[in-house]
N, C-alpha and C positions, 0 to 999 in steps of 0.2 A: 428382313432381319428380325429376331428378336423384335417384340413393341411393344404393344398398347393393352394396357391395364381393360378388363371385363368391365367397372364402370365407368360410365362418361363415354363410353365411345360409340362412335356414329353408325350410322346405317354402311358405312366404309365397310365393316365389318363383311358385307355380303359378297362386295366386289373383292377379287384376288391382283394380284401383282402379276404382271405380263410375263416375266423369263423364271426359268430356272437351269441351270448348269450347273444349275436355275433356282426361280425365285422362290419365295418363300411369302406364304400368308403369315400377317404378323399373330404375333399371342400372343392374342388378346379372348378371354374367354367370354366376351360382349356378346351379343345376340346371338342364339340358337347358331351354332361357328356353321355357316355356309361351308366354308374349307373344309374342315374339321372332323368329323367322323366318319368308323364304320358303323354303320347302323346296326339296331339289334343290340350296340353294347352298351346300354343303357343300366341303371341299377348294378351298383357294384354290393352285397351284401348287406344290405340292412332291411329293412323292412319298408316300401315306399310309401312316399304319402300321400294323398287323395289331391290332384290339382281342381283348382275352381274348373266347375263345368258349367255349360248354359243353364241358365234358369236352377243354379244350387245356390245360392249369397254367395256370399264371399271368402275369397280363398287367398291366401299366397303365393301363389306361383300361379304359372302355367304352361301346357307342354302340349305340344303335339300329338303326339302319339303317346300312347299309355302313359303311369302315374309318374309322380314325381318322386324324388330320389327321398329328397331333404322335407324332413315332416313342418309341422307350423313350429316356428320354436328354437329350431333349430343353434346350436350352435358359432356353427365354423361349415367351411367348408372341410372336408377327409382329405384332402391331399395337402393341406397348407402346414407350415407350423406358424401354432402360435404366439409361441415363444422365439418368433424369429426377431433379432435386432432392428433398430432402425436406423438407419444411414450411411454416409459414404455417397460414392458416386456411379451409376455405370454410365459407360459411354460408348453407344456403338452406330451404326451405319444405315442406311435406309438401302433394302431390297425386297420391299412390296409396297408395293402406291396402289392408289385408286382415286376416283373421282381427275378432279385434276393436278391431283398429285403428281411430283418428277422425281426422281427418285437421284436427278443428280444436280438438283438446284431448286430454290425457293424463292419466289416473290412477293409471296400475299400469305398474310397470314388466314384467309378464309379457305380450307379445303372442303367446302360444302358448296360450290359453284362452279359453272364452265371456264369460267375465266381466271386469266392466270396460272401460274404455276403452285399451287397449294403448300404450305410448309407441313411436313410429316409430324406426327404426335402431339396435334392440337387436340384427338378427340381424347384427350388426358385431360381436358380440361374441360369439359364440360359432361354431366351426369347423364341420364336416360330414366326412365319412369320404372325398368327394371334391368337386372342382370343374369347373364348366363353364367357355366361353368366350364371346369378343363376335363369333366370328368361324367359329363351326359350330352349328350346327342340335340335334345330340344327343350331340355328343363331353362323354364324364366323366373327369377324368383325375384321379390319386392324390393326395392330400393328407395329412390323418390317415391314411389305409390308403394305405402305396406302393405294393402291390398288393391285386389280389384274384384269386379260381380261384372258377371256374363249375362246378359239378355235371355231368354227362353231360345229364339230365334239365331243367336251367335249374331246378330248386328252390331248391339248396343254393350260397350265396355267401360263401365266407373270405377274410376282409380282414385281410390283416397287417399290421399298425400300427406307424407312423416311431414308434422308438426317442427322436427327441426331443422329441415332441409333450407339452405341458404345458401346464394352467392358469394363467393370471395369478399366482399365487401361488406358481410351481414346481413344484406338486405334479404326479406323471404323470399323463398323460392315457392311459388303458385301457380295453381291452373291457369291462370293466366300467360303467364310465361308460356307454359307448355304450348298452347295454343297459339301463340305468336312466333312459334318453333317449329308447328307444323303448319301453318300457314304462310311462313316465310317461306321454308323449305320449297312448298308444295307449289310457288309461282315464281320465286327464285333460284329455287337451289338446280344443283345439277339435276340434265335431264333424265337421270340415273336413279336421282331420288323423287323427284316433282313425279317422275312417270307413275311411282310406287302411292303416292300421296291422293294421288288422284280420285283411288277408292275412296276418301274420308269423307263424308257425305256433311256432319258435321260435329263440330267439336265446341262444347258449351262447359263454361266453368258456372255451375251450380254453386258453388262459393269460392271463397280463395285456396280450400284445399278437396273437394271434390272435382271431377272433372269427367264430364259425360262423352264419349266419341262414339257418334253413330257413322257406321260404315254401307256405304249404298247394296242392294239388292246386287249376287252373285259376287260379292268382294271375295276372291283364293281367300281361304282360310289363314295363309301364310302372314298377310298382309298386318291381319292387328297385331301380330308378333312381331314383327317387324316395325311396328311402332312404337309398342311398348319396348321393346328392349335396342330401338336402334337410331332414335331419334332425339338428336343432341340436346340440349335443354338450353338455350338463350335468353338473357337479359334480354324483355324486353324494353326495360326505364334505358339500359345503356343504347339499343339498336335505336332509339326514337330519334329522327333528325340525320340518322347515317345511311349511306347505301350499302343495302349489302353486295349490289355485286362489285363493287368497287373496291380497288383494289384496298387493301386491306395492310396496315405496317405499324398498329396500334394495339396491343394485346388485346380482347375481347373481355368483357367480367367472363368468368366462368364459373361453371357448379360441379366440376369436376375432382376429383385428388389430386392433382397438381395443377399449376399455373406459369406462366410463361416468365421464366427469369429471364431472360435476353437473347441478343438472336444478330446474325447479321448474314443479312440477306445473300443467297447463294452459300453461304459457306456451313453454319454451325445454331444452330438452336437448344435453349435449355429450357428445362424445365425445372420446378421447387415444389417441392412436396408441400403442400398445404397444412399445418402444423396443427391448427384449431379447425381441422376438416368439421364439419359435421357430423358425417360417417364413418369418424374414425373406428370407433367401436360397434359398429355394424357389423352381423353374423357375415356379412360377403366379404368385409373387409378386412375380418382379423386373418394376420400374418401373411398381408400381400399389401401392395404398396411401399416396399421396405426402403427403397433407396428414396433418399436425402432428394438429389438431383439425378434428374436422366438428360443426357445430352444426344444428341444427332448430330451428327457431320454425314455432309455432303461430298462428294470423289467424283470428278468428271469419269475416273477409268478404275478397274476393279484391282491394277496392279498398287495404284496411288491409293487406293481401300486397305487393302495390303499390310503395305509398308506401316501403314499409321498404325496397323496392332501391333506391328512387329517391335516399333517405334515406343506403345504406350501409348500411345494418340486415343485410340481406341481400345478400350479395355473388354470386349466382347466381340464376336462373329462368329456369324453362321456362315460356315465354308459350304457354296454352292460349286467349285474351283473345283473340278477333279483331277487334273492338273496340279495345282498348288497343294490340294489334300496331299497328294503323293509325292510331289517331289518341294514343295518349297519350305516344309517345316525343317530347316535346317538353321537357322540363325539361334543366336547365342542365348537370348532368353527360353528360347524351347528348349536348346538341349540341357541346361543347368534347371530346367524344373520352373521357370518364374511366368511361363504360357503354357497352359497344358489342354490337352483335347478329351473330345467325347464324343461316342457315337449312342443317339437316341431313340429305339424304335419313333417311329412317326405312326401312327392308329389313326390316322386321316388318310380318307380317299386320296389317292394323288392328281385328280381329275383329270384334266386334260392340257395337254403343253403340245407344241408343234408350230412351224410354220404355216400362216393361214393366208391363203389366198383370195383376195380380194376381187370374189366372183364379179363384182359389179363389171370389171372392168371384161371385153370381147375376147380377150385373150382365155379367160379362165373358164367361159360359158360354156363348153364343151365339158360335161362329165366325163369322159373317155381320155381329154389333155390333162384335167385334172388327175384322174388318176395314173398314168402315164408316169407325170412328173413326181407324185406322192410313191410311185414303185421306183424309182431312179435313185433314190436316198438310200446307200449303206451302211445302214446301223451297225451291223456288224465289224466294218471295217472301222470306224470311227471311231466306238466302242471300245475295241483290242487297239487300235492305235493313237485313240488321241484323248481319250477317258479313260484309261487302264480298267477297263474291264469292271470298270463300278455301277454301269445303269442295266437295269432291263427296257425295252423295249418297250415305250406308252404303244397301244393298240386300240383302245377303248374311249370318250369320253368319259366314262366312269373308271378310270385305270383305280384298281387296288380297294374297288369296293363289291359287294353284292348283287350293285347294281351296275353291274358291267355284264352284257349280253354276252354270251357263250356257246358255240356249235349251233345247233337248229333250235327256230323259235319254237318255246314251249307252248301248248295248247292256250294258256291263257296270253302270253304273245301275240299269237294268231290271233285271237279273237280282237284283238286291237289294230292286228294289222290289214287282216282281212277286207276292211270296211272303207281302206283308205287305198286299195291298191289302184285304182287308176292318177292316186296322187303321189304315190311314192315310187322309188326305182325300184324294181322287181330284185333285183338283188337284196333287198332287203329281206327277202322270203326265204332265204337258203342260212347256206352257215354264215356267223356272223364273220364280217370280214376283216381278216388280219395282213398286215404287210409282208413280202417276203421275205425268207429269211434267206440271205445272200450265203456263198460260200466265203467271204468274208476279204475275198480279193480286192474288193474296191472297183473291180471289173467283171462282173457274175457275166458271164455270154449269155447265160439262158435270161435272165434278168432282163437283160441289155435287149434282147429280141424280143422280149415279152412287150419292153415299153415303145418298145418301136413297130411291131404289130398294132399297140392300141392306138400310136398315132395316126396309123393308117386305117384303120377302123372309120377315127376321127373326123378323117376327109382332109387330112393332111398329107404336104406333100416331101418330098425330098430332092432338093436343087441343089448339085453342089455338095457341100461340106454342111449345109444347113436346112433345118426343117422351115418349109412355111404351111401356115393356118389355113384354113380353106379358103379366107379371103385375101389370102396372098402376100399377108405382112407375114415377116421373120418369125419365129416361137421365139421369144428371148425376153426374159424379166431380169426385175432387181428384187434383193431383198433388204428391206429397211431395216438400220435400227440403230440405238445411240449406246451400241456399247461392241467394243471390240473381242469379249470374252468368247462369243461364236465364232469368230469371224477362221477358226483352224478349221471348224468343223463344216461350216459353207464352205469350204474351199475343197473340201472332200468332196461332196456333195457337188458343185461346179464342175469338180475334173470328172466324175463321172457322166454329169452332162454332156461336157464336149466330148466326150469318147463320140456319141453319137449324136452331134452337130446343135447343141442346142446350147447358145451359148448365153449366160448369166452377169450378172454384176451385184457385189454387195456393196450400199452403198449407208455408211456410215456417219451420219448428223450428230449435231448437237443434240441433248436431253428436252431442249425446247422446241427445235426444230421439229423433232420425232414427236414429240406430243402433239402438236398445232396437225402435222401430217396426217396422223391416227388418227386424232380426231376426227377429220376431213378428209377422211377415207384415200387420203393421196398417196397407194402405195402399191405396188403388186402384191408382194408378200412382206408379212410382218410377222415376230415372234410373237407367242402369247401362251399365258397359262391363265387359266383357271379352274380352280374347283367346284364342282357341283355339290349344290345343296343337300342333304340326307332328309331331305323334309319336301311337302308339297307347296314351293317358294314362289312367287313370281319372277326371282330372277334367271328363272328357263325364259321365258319371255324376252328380257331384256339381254339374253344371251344369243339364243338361236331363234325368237317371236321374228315374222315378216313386219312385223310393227317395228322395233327396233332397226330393222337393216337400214333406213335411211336417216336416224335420228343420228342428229350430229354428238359424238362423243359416246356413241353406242358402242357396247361392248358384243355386241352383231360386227365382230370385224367381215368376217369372210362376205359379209351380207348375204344370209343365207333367207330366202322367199320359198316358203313351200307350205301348201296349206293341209299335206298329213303331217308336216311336223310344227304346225298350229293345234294342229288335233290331239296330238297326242300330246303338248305341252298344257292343253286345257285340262287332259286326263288326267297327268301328271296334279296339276294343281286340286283339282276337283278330289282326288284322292282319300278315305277318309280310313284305310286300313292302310298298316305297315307292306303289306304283300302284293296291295293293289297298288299301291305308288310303287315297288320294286320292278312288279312288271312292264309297270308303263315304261319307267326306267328304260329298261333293259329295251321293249321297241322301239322307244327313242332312241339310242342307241345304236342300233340295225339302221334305221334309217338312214342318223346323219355319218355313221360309215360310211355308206351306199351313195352319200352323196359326192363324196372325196372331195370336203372343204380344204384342207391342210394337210401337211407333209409331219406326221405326227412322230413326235422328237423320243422320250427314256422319262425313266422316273427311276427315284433310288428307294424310297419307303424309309429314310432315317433322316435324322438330324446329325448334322457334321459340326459339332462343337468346338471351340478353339477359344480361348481367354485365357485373360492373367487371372493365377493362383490367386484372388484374393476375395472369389463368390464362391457361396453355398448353396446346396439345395433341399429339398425330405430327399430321405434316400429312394422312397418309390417317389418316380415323376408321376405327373396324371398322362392317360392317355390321348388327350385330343392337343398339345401344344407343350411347347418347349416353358412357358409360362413366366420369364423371364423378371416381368413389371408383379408378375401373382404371384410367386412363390421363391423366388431366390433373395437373397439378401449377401450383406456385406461382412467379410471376417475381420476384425478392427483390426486384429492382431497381424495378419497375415499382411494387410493392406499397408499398416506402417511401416512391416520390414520390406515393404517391395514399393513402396512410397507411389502408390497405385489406389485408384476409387477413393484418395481420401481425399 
């Protein structure tokens, strides 16, 4: 749903939210948006500025690939007003977690470690050393550090830190701190972030506001960007004497824009806008941060999500519901005008969502049962029947970007694939591989024959009413997961199974349950989304890396081990042109196709709006995020007569 403000927020930023019907990356315009862009659309008409380069002094920003948008100086951000109001209330729903976030209950207020169930919209409270935008692709520009100086060699990065930057409680905020934020992280935090931290070779406060971080020889380029813009800023005078991995039911100081008003566990958390912020008048932050208070509630089920806008419970939501898009806006405050909707382009990759099979287990070790079961899914039928005809078909890891591989690989392709073919599935050498497209019966005969030749391929057999494995157990899984909003369209997906004897179960847990599972790899299949990065990241690595498949709370759900797609995620990172990471992309791509990890689900390319008449927004949105915490604000007027967000 709707979230988290670009400063203060965590390295979260890089991880996505598991569903969509599906989920949503929050917007938040924080670190270089992993989710977020199509690449290339960088620089909207102005004149760019020069980012800090190695061995130049010192600069304000920094970016990946080519210049920066916003010169030294700079005002505001373009898409903001700022002349926007300040206050009121918004209050909407948590559907995109990460780390050990749950998306339908909280227990600790720490969302920066394995343990526990993390509370959503904590990294509102705490700052980062810089911030991204809604409106560039890998532009970092200064926050806590007004600048920073690059090394000759890209090692060594010194960030000299605003003189007025403070914790909630007054006290400065220092290299010190900082330091005790990435060293905390980097041997406590999740293994999600510790994995990233690893590169920091060392971090040295040269005084209380300079701050030296040398990063070890071959650090991915991604990584000191990822620190700079993604890495929470902690008290350390508060953390002294406390555990962090422990659970956590005490607010933290923070150095964030907002701070924790109250909260009760499992149900509802607030936030308060920081009134003597420090950065209030900061170029990133004029005319974002506009609400007063931002509230979360928690919904065991998305019908109880519902009802609460319906209700006023809830004064905002992203309808991921195609379903409810279609037929459930019929209650009284929509049709008299006091809820009204909106469809958003979305200018982010839509990455990848699907059913993913959890190779480890003997069942799915067979590429041929994998794919089998990944052609047995009719989209088409599902699609016209149980989604009104609202999604296209995800095909791609990269769905809806550039960097989605296309018919046969391109020369420069090949030269990447060429060198790894005794590591990869030869199928990766042909046209890239797309699912089929069913006659839309729910029962395709040719379909239905296709998947039952591959099983025999397989070395399986047929007994009966039912297939078995080559080693003689049943073919028959579950699919996990703690929310009933799929459970119509696995059922489509089931009855075409049993047409040809394979029989299924979906099997439906609590939000804790399912987290501890996933974690712990304890599942056949499991839903999941995520977006790929538009930059050369590590979190290829921590997605599809053979490092990651066995790390616990790795988002390696499928646990995929392949060492040409270690190779080409090296490539991927190593990358230092916009064209050379596309390609790589794109063979990446061909591969883990080729490899049929997952039964890949739809994607829609919009934002499905729905709230009460009493938010505004600039009449142009920015492209990479709904921007909700950055750019909307409250209409006083509208909010009294509808006695809403005040």
């Amino acid at each position: 749903m709707a979230g988290e403000t670009s400063q203060g927020k965590s390295l979260e930023a890089l991880l996505s939210g598991r569903l969509s019907d599906g989920g949503i990356a929050c917007d938040r315009r924080g670190f270089l948006r992993g989710a977020a862009v199509l690449a290339g659309a960088a620089g909207f008409g102005i004149l760019p500025a020069k980012p800090v380069q190695a061995g130049e002094g010192r600069g304000h920003g920094l970016s990946f690939f080519g210049d920066l948008k916003y010169p030294a100086g700079f005002a505001r951000f373009d898409y903001v007003n700022p002349d926007a109001p300040k206050g009121g209330e918004v209050a909407t729903q948590v559907a995109s977690w990460a780390y050990n976030q749950n998306p339908s209950t909280f227990n600790t207020l720490n969302s920066y470690v394995l343990q526990g169930d993390g509370a959503y919209g904590m990294s509102l409270t705490f700052a980062s050393l810089m911030g991204g935008t809604l409106d560039t692709i890998d532009n970092l520009y200064g926050f806590v550090a007004e600048e920073v100086e690059v090394s000759g060699d890209g090692r060594t990065y010194r960030f000299f830190l605003n003189k007025a930057a403070t914790f909630h409680d007054g006290s400065p905020l220092t290299a010190a701190d900082v330091i005790f934020s990435i060293e905390t992280l980097k041997t406590d935090g999740h293994p999600s972030i510790a994995l990233q931290l690893q590169h920091v070779e060392e971090a040295v406060a040269e005084d209380d506001r300079t701050l030296r971080i040398v990063y070890a020889e071959g650090t991915p380029g991604s990584i000191p960007l990822t620190v700079a813009g993604g890495v929470p800023i902690f008290s350390a005078a508060w953390w002294k004497g406390r555990d962090f991995k422990a659970t956590l039911s005490e607010p933290p100081l923070g150095s964030g824009p907002y701070k924790v008003k109250d909260f009760t566990f499992g149900r509802t958390i607030r936030f308060e806008r920081v009134k003597d912020y420090w950065a209030v008048n900061h170029p990133t932050m004029i005319g974002s941060t506009n609400f007063d208070i931002v509230r979360y509630e928690f919904f065991r089920d998305r019908n109880t999500a519902f009802e609460a806008l319906k209700k006023g419970t809830t004064t905002f939501r992203e309808d991921h519901s195609s379903k409810s898009w279609a037929t459930a806006y019929d209650f009284p405050a929509f049709k008299n005008g006091e809820v009204v909707r909106d469809i958003v382009p979305d200018g982010s990759p839509s990455g990848a969502q699907g059913w993913f099979m959890n190779m480890r287990r003997p069942k799915f070790q067979n590429p041929l049962v994998r794919q089998a079961l990944a052609m047995a899914f009719d989209f088409e039928w599902a699609n016209a029947n149980l989604m009104y005809d609202t999604y296209k078909r995800t095909t791609s890891f990269f769905e809806n970007s550039d960097m989605k591989a296309t018919g046969e690989p391109s020369p420069e392709e090949l030269a990447l694939l060429e060198p790894l073919k005794a590591e990869i599935p030869p199928e990766a050498f042909g046209p890239a591989i797309l699912p089929p497209v069913t006659d839309g019966s729910g029962r395709d005969r040719k379909v239905l024959r296709a998947v039952q030749d591959l099983l025999k391929k397989a070395g399986c057999t047929r007994e009966g009413d039912r297939w078995l494995l080559p080693g003689g157990e049943p073919l028959t899984f579950e699919i996990l997961d703690d929310d009933n909003v799929f459970e119509p369209i696995v059922g489509s997906y089931f009855s075409t199974l049993k047409l040809i004897g394979i029989p299924a179960n979906f099997r439906l847990v609590d939000a804790a349950q399912a987290n501890a599972r996933v974690r712990d790899f304890e599942f056949d299949m499991t839903p999941f989304r995520s977006s790929m990065p538009v930059y050369p990241d590590n979190y290829f690595k921590l997605i599809f890396g053979s490092e990651a498949a066995d790390q616990q709370g790795s988002r390696n759900l499928a646990g995929i081990r392949n060492k040409g797609v270690d190779s080409l995620i090296g490539t991927i990172i190593a990358a230092k042109t916009r064209p050379d990471f596309v390609n790589a992309c794109r063979a990446l791509d061909r591969v883990l196709r080729a490899i049929y990890p997952w039964v890949p689900h739809w994607y829609s390319g919009t934002h499905k709006l729905a709230y009460w008449d009493v938010y505004e927004h600039p009449e142009t949105l920015p492209p990479y995020g709904v921007g909700l915490l950055d750019i909307w604000w409250l209409n006083k007027d509208k909010a009294q007569k509808l006695g809403k967000g005040i």
